[in-house]
C-alpha positions in Angstrom: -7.0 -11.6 52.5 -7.4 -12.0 48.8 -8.4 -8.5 48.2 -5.3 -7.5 50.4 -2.9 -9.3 48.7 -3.8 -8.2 45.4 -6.3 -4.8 44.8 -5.0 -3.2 47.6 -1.7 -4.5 47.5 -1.4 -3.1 43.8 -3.2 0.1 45.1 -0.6 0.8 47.6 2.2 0.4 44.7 0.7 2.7 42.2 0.3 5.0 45.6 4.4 4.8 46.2 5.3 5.0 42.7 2.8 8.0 41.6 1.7 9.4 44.9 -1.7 10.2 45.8 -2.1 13.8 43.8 -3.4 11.9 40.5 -6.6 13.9 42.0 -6.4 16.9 43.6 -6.7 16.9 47.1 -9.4 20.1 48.5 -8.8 20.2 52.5 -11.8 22.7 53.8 -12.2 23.2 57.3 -14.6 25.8 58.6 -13.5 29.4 58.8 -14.8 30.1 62.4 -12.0 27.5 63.5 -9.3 29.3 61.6 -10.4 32.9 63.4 -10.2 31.0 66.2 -6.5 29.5 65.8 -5.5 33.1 64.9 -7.8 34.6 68.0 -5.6 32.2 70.4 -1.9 33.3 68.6 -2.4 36.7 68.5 -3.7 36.6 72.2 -0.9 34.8 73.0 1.6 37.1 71.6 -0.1 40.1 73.2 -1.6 41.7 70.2 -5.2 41.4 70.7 -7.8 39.2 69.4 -7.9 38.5 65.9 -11.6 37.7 65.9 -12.2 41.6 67.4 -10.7 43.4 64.1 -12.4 44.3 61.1 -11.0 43.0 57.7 -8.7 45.3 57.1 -6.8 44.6 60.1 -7.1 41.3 59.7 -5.8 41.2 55.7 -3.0 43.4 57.2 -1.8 41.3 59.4 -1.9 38.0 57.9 0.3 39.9 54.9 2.1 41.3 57.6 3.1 37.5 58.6 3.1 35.9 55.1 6.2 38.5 54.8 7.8 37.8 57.7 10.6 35.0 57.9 10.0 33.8 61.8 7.5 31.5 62.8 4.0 33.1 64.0 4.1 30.4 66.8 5.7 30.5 69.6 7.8 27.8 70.0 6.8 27.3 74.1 3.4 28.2 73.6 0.6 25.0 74.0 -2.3 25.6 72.2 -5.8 24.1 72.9 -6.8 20.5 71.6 -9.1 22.7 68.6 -6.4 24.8 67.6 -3.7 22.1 67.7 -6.1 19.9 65.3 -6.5 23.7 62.8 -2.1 23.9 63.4 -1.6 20.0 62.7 -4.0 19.6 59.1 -2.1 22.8 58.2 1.6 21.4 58.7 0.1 18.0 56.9 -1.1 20.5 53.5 2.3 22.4 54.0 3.9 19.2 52.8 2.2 18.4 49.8 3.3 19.1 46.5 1.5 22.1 45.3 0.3 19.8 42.2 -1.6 18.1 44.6 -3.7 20.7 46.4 -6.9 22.3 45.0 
């Protein structure tokens, strides 16, 4: 009680006032689980598997999409629990202020 009331009370004030980015946030998850997120879109939109193409394809591609102004996924389209978790700690950096990412 006393540490809620005061340290992290006064925690959770500075945290309102100045936001968390006084550090900069570095959100890593492991490569094989983005291939993966991509593998399940691009099978999903009928252009293959991403993990099956070399670099070049894949650099192409994601440009490609980076460029284009409709979403990559489909709006209907459920994804598997892995993917979803890849899509969802995406959409949480997407709203971060870009001082606060690594």
């Amino acid at each position: 009680g006393i540490i809620a009331r005061r340290t992290l009370l006064d925690v959770m004030r500075r945290v309102r006032c100045f936001g968390v980015h006084l550090v900069r946030h570095d959100i890593r998850q492991d490569s094989a689980r983005h291939t993966e997120a991509l593998s399940e879109i691009t099978r999903c939109l009928g252009l293959g598997d991403y993990a099956d193409w070399d670099e070049d394809a894949r650099r192409a591609f994601l440009l490609r999409e980076l460029g284009n102004p409709r979403p990559l996924v489909p709006r209907r389209w459920q994804p598997s629990a892995p993917v979803q978790e890849v899509l969802d700690t995406c959409a949480v950096a997407a709203e971060q202020a870009p001082e606060a990412l690594g």
